[in-house]
Every structure is written in structure tokens, then in C-alpha cells.
C-alpha positions as CSV (number, residue, x, y, z in Angstrom):
1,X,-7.3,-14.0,16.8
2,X,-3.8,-12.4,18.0
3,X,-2.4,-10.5,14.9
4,X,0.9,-10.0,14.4
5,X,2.7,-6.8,12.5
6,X,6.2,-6.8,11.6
7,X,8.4,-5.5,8.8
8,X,9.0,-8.3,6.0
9,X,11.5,-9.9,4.6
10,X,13.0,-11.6,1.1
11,X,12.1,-14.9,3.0
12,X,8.3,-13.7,2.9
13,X,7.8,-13.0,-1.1
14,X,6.4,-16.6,-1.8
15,X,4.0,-16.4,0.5
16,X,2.9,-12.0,-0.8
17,X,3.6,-13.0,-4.2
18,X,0.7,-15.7,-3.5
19,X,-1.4,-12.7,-2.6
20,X,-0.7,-10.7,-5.1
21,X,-1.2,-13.3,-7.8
22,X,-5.0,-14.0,-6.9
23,X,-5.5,-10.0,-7.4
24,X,-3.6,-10.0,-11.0
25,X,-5.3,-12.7,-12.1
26,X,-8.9,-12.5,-11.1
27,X,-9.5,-8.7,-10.4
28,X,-8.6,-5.5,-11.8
29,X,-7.4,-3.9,-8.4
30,X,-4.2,-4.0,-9.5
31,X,-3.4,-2.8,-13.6
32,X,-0.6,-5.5,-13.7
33,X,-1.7,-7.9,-15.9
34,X,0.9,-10.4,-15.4
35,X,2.2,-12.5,-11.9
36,X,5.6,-11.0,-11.2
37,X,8.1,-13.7,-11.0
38,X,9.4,-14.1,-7.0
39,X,12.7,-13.0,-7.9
40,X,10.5,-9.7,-9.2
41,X,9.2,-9.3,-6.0
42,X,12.5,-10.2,-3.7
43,X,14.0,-6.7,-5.2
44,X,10.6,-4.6,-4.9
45,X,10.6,-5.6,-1.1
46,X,14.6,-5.2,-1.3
47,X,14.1,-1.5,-3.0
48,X,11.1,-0.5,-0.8
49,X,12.6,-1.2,2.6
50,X,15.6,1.7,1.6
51,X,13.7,4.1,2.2
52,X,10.1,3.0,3.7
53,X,8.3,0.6,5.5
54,X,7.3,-2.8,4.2
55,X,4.8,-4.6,6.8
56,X,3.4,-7.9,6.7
57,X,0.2,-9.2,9.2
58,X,1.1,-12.4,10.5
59,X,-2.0,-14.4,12.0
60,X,-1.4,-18.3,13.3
61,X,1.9,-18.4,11.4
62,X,1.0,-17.6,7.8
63,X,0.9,-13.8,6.4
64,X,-2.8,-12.6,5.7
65,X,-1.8,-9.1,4.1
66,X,1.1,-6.4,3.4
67,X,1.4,-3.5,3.3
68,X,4.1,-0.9,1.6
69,X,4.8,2.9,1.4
70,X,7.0,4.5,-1.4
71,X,7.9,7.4,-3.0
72,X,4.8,10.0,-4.0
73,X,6.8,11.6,-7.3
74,X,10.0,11.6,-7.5
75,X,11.1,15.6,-7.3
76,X,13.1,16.7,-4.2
77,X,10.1,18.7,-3.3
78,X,7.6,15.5,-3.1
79,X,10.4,13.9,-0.5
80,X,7.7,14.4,2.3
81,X,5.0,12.8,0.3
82,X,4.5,8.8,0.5
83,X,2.2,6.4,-2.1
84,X,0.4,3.2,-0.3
85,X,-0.2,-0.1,-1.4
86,X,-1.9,-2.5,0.8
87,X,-3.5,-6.4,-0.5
88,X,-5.0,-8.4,2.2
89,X,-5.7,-12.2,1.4
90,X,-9.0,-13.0,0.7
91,X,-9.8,-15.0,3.2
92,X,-8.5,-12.2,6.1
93,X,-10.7,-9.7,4.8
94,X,-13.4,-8.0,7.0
95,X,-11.3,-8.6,10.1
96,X,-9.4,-5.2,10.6
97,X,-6.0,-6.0,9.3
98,X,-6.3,-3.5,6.8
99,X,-6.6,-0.7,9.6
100,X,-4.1,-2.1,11.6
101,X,-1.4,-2.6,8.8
102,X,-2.5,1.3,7.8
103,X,-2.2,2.1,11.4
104,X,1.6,1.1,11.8
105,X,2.2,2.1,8.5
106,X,1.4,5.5,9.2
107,X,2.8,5.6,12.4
108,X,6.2,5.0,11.3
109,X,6.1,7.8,8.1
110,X,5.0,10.1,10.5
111,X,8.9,9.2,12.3
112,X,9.6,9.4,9.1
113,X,8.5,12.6,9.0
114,X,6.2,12.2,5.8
115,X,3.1,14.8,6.0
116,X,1.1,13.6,2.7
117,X,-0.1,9.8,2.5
118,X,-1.4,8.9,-1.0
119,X,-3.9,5.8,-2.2
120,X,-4.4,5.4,-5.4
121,X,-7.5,3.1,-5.8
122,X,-8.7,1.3,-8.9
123,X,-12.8,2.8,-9.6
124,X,-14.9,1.0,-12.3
125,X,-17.0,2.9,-14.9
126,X,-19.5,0.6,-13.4
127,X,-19.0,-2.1,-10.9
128,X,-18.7,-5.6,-12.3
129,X,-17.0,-8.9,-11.4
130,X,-14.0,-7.6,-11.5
131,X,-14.0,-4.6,-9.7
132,X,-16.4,-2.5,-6.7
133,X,-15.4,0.6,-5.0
134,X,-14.9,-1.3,-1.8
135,X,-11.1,-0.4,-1.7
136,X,-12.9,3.8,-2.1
137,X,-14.9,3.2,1.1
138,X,-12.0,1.6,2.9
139,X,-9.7,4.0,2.5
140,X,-12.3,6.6,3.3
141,X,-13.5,4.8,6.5
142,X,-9.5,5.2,7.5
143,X,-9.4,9.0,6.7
144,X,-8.3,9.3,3.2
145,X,-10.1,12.0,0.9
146,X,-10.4,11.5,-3.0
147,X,-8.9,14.3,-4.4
148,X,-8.3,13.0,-7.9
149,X,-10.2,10.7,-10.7
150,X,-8.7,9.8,-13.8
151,X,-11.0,8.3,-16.2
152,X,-10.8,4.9,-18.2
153,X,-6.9,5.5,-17.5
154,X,-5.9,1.5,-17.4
155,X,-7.6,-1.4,-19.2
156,X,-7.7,-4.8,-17.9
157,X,-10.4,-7.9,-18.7
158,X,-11.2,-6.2,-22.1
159,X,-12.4,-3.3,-19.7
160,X,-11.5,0.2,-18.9
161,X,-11.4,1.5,-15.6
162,X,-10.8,4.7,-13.8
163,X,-8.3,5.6,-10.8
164,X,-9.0,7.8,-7.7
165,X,-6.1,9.2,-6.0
166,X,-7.2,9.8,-2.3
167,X,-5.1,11.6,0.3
168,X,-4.9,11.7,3.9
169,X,-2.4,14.5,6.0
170,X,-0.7,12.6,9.0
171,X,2.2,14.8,10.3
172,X,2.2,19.2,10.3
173,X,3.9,20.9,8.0
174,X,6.7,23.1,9.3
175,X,8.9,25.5,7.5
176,X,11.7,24.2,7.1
177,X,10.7,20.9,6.6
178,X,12.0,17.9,8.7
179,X,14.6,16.1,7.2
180,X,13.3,12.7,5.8
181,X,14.6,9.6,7.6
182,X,14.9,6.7,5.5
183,X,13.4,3.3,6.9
184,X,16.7,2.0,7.7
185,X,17.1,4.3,10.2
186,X,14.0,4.0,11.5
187,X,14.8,0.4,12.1
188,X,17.5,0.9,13.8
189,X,16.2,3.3,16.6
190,X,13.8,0.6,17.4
191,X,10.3,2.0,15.5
């Protein structure tokens, strides 16, 4: 199976909004409780790639997963801090296009000179049809630490649930920091 990575595109938010959906509706790894509309979802992968990558895994012609970075907080002093989000579609998962997405994900915020990566993963009270700690173990198979639990913070399905905040360093610190590069420019000295 040949796997393909590249950055996305308006033309790709049917097909991610597809993914997304099946996650809103039927689990509570994502707190949205309603489909975004695609228009919705043109302008968050318009916004996103301003500053940070937006990747999509491409296998036999049809997008398996994606994979975004943003802003950690939004305080000059967090600039070299990023947030993840990553959905796979169901039927792709198990087959290491989560690591690779993460892979060239990080790769790039580290020319972006980001130091912090952050995860924040939905935890049930419990695990139940809605929700396991598998996104937990996957992150921390890829290096991320949790370094935060907020308890029963969102309610979905007549349920509440908690969120872990895990972390992984990726770049060194140095004093003064390296300017942030926005993705644009990333782009355009060939990533």
C-alpha cells in the first residue's frame, strides 16, 4: 500500500468533512456535537494553512486521514507552542498513517521552529461505546506525555468525559527564541 502525504486543499473538505462526520456523530472523540457544514470546514482548512501545516494521507486516490497543527494559546509567549488534531478514517486505522501524518507534521513545525507539540485527547470516566483511551496509547506510542487531566470537562451522548492534554518537545529551546515561520513560508522554500 504506497501512501501518499501532502498538504490539503479547499478541494479536499468533502471528502475530511466525511471523516469528521462519522467521529461527531457516533463517538465522543471529538466534543462537537454537530457536523460542520463544508463551507465550515473550507475556512478552518483556509485559516489553518496561514500559519501551520494541514496534511492529508492519500492512499489509492481517496484521503484516509488528516492531520492539522494550530495555535497552543494565543499569548505572544505561546508562539512556539503548537495544538494537534489528527482523524484517520475508520477503515485506515491500524495501518501507520497516524505515525506518518504525525511524522511530517512534526517535521515541518520543527522548520517552523515550534518546540512544544500539544494533543489534547478525549478520556472516558470509564470506557464505553463511545469512547476508549486508544487515542492515550497512540499518542504515547509516538512520544507524547500526559501532563494534564481535566475531569468530566465536556459532555456528549448524555455522558461526561474527561480530557488529557499530552505533550511532546520536538525542537531545543534557545534564548532568544527562533522567529516563528508561518506555513506559507514554509511552502514556499519547498518543505
Amino acid at each position: 500500500m504506497e501512501i501518499l502525504i501532502r498538504v490539503a486543499s479547499e478541494e479536499d473538505a468533502g471528502e475530511l468533512l466525511s471523516i469528521y462526520a462519522y467521529y461527531v456523530k457516533n463517538t465522543a472523540i471529538t466534543f462537537e456535537h454537530a457536523v460542520p457544514t463544508v463551507e465550515e470546514f473550507i475556512c478552518r482548512i483556509k485559516e489553518t494553512l496561514n500559519n501551520y501545516p494541514y496534511l492529508v494521507a492519500v492512499v489509492n486516490g481517496k484521503i484516509a486521514g488528516y492531520i492539522y497543527a494550530g495555535r497552543f494559546r494565543t499569548r505572544a509567549s505561546y508562539a512556539w507552542s503548537a495544538s494537534t488534531s489528527i482523524y484517520i478514517d475508520k477503515q485506515y486505522h491500524r495501518m501507520g498513517i497516524g505515525k506518518m501524518l504525525y511524522a511530517e507534521l512534526e517535521n515541518i513545525l520543527v522548520k517552523q521552529n515550534v518546540v512544544n507539540v500539544y494533543a489534547g485527547a478525549a478520556d472516558p470516566v470509564e470506557e464505553d461505546e463511545y469512547l476508549t483511551r486508544n487515542s492515550e496509547h497512540f499518542h504515547e506510542a509516538i512520544g507524547y506525555k500526559v501532563v494534564a487531566r481535566y475531569h468530566e470537562c465536556g459532555s456528549k451522548f448524555g455522558r461526561w468525559y474527561n480530557l488529557v492534554e499530552m505533550e511532546k518537545i520536538i525542537g531545543k529551546r534557545t534564548y532568544p527564541p527562533k522567529e516563528f515561520i508561518p506555513f506559507e513560508k514554509i511552502i514556499q522554500m519547498n518543505f
